[in-house]
Structures are given as structure tokens and as C-alpha cells.
N, C-alpha and C positions, 0 to 999 in steps of 0.2 A: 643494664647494670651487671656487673659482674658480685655474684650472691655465691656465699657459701651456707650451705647445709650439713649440719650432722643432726645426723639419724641417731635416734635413742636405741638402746637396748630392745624397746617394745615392737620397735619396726621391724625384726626378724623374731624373734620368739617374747611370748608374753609367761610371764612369771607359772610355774606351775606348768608348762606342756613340755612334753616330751620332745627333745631337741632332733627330730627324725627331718631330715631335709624339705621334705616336700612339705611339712609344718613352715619351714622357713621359710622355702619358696615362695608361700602364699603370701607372708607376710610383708616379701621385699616387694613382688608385685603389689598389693595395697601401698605402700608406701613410692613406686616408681609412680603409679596409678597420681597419687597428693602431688608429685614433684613435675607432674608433665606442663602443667600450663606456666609455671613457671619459664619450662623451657623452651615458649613460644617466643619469647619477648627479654631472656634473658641467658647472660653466661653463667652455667652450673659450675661448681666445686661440689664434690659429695663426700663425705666425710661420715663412719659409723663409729656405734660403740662395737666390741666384740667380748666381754665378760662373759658371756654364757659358752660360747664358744671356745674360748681357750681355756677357760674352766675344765668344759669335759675331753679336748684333746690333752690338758695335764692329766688327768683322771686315769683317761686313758691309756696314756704314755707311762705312767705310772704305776699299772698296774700288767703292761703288754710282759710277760716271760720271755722276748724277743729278746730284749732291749737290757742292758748289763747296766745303767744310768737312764733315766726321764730325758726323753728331749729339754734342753732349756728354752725359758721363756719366752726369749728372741727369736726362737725357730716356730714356736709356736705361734709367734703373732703376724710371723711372717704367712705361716700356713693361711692362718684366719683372713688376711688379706687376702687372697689370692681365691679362697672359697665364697666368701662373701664378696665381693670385688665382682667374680662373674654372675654371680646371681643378680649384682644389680645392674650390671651393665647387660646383660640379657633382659631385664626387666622394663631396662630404660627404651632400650632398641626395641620391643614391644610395645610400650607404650608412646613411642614418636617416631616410629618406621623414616629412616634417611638421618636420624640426629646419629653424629658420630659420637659415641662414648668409648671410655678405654677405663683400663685399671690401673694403678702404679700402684707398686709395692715401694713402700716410703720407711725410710729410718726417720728418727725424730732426735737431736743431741740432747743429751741430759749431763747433771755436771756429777763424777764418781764422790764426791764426798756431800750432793746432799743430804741433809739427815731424813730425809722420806725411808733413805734403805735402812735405817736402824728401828724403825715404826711403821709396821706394814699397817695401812689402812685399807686398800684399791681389795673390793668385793671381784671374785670369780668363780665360776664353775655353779654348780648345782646348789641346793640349799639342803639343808639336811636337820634333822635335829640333835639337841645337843649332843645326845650319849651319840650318835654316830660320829658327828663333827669332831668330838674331840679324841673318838677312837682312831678316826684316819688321820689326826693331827698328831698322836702320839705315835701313828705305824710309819708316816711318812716324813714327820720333820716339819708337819705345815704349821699356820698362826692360823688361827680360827678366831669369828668375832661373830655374836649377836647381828644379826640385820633383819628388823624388826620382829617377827615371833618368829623368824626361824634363826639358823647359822650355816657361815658359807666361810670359805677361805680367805683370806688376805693377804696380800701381798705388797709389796712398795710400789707407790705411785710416784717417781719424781717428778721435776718442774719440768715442763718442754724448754730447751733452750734455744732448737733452731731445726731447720727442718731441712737434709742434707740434700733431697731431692727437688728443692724449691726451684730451681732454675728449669728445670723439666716439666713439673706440673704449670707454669709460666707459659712457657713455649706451646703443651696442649692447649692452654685455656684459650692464647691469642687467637688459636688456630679456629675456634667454633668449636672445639674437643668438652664433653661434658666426662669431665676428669672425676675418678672414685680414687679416692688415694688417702694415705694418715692413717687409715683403718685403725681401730684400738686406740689412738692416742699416737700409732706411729711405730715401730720398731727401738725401742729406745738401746741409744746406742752411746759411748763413751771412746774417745780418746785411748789408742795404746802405747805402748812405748818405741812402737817404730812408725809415728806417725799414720797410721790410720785410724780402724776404729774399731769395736769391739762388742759383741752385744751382753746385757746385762738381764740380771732375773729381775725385771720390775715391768708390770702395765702402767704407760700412760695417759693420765684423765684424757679421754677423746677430746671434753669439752675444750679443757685448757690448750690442749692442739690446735683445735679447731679457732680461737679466738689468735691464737700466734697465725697459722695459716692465713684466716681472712685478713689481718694486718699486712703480715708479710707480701700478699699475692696480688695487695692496690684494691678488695673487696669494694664495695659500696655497702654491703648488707651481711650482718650474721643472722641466718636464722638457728635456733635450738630446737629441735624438734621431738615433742616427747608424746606421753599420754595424758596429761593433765592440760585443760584448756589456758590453765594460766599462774603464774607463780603466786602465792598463798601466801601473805605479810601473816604472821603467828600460826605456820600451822602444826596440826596437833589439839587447838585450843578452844574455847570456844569461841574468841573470840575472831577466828581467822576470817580474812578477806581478804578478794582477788585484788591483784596489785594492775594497775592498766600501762599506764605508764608513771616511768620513773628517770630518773638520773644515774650517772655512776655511785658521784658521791653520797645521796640518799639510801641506795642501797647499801652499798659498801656498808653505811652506819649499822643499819638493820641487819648485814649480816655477820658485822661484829657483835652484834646482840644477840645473837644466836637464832633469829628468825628463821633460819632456812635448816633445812635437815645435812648435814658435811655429808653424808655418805650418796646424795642424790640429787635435789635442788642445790645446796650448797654452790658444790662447782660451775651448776651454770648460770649462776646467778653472777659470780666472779667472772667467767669467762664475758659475758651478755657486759658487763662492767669493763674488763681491760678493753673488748674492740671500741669501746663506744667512745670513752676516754680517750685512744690513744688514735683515732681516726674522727671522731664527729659522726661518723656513719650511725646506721640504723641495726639494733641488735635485738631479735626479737627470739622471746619464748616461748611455746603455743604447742600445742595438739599437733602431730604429723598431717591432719585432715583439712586446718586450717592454712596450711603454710601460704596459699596466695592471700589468704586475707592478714596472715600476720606482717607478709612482706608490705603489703599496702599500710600498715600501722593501724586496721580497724580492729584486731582482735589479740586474744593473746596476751603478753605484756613485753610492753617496748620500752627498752632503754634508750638513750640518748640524751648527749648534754643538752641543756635549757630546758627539760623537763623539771618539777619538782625536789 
């Protein structure tokens, strides 16, 4: 089968550590480590988040006396591919010595007047508490929001509308190429007025990529890979319970009901929703640890129409 994987945030830095590389490294090998047996038996797509990361290279960027302006967004996500990218393509070639992997660095099309960029919601960078958050919000221009007891940046997330380097990650995949590419959500890029294209201040939801991607690229399989064994119908509550399998349109209802949390489950719960919908394929949510057993539908929670 040809399966795509995105990698959660947790799979290179977990909430609270110090983002020092060799921190990360460890973490991409534990997660190359979940994805090898998969790639005994099948074609890889690998797809990541990068929030913590382009967080602190804006931080950074922003605070460098170098630099007369911040690098913008799109250079920064391009960065983040490019470091995360060999991390795990070094990790992967580790852990299946002869599997060929590469990285592409991927633009993503977004459309310039959605209303995402008037409403920054997309969490990045570091977390802080309030009285910092809104002192660097006030010295630098940023939107700061709550994310759960702490506070962290915000920025625009637009829709993905299409993925500009598709025709290439295609050609690797055919090849036996276990392809890293989309990184972030993609490079989100917009239309100029001498026909090319442009890049824009906004992070891409990875997830929502990632569900355009395995569409687009003929997938059989989206797996989501995060920290949590399994998506949570009411959580927060008392009365929450693991969800096993489900449907599109079942979900869809519960997460108009506001079951899932928008800043974290939310989107991949919609993502798990558009592939399954729009192919019949197998979209599965689950622990990075489980990933061959989500992919077999025994754990985790699996979407797919004729489910409930």
C-alpha cells in the first residue's frame, strides 16, 4: 500500500524540553524506530508538524541585531524542512539500512483572501506565561492566545489548496523513494501578479496537508500519528471515552459539537474525515508507537466510511 504518515509535534520535541538538537534527534529516531516495519511491506509518504521549531527560529530571527527585518514565515518553514527533513531521512536510512529516502522541500497553495489571515489561530514557538506573552506581543507585533495553562504565539493558518510540488513527490514515491516532504503544513504560498508565486506569513495545519496529500498522491492509508492512544469523544469531561472506530459523517457531527479541542485533536480529526470521505481509504489516529497496528485497523481510532 502506499500510506502516508504525519508525524505530530511530539515525535521531535515533547512539550516543556529544551529544543537543543540532539533533544530532537532522539526523538526523530524513536519515531524512524515506529515507522520501519511499516517500511518492510509498504510505500512511505512522511509528512511532520514543525511549530516548535519555526517558533524559535522566529524568536530568534527576531531578536538576531544582524538582521534590519525578521526573516518571514515562508523562509522560515522552508528552513524547518530542510532541518527536520534530514533528521529523518538520516533516521530512516538507520533504521532500514538500503531503503532509499530523500527530503523535498514543498510549497503548499493557499488562496490570499482567506479569512484565516484576518484570525490568527496556528500555535508556534515556545510557551510562556502571560505577563511574558503579551510583553513580546506588545515589543514585536505578535497575537498571543491561551493554549491550555500556558500562552504561545499565533498566527494564520490557511486552507491547503494544493500542493505545487506534487508531481515530484509522485515520481519519488513510484520510484520505492520513502519521500519527507509538506513539512509544517508545506511552504504556504499564493499567486503573484506576474504569474508565479509568492510566499505568505502564515503556518499550514500539517494535518489538513497531510489529508490533501494522501488524496492527491492515490494513498490507500492516512495514518496521524501523535501522543495519545486514541481520539477522546468528550474530552476534558468526565464523561470522555476512547472513540475505536467511526465514520466521516459521525464525526464531522461531534466535532461540530465541539467534542474535540480546534487547537489540537480538532484538525485531525477533520483531516482523518476529509481522506476517508473523499477516497474510502483507511485513516487512522493513534500513538506514533502503534503505527503498524493502527495501520492494520486493531488500535487507535479508525475512520472509514461504513463505520458508525
Amino acid at each position: 500500500m502506499r500510506v502516508v504518515v504525519a508525524l505530530g509535534g511530539n515525535a521531535l520535541l515533547e512539550r516543556g524540553e529544551p529544543p537543543d538538537s540532539d533533544i530532537q534527534e532522539s526523538h526523530v529516531a524513536r519515531a524512524a524506530a515506529a515507522l520501519a516495519p511499516l517500511l518492510d511491506g509498504h510505500d512511505l509518504i512522511v509528512t511532520h508538524g514543525n511549530g516548535p521549531q519555526v517558533g524559535l527560529l522566529a524568536v530568534e530571527s527576531a531578536s538576531d541585531p544582524a538582521l534590519s527585518h525578521p526573516y518571514p514565515f515562508d523562509v522560515l518553514g522552508a528552513q524547518t524542512q530542510g532541518m527536520i527533513g534530514y533528521w529523518l531521512v538520516q533516521a530512516l536510512g538507520r533504521a532500514r539500512p538500503g531503503r532509499r529516502a530523500a527530503c523535498l522541500v514543498c510549497r503548499t497553495l493557499v488562496k490570499a483572501d482567506d479569512p484565516a489571515f484576518g484570525e490568527p489561530t496556528k500555535f508556534v514557538g515556545p510557551v510562556y506565561d502571560e505577563t511574558t506573552a503579551r510583553r513580546l506581543a506588545a515589543a514585536r507585533g505578535w497575537q498571543v492566545r491561551r493554549d491550555g495553562t500556558a500562552w504561545r504565539r499565533v498566527v494564520p493558518s490557511p486552507e491547503p489548496a494544493g500542493l505545487v510540488e506534487l508531481d515530484m513527490i509522485e515520481l519519488l514515491a513510484s520510484q520505492g523513494v520513502t519521500v519527507v516532504c509538506a513539512g509544517g503544513g508545506g511552504i504556504p504560498v499564493v499567486p503573484d501578479d506576474s504569474g508565479g508565486l509568492r510566499g505568505v506569513e502564515a503556518v499550514v495545519d500539517k494535518d489538513l496537508t497531510a489529508a490533501l496529500l494522501a488524496e492527491s498522491a492515490g494513498a490507500d492509508a492516512l495514518l496521524l500519528l501523535t501522543d495519545v492512544p486514541a481520539v477522546l469523544d468528550g474530552y476534558g469531561t468526565p464523561a470522555a471515552r476512547p472513540i475505536h472506530q467511526a465514520s466521516p459523517a459521525w464525526l464531522r457531527g461531534r466535532l461540530r459539537a465541539g467534542a474535540f479541542p480546534a487547537g489540537s485533536m480538532g484538525p485531525k480529526v477533520e483531516a482523518a474525515c476529509r481522506f476517508a470521505a473523499a477516497t474510502g481509504g483507511l485513516a487512522g489516529i493513534g500513538r506514533l508507537d502503534d503505527a503498524a497496528g493502527l495501520l492494520a485497523g486493531r488500535t487507535g481510532t479508525i475512520v472509514r466510511t461504513g463505520e458508525r
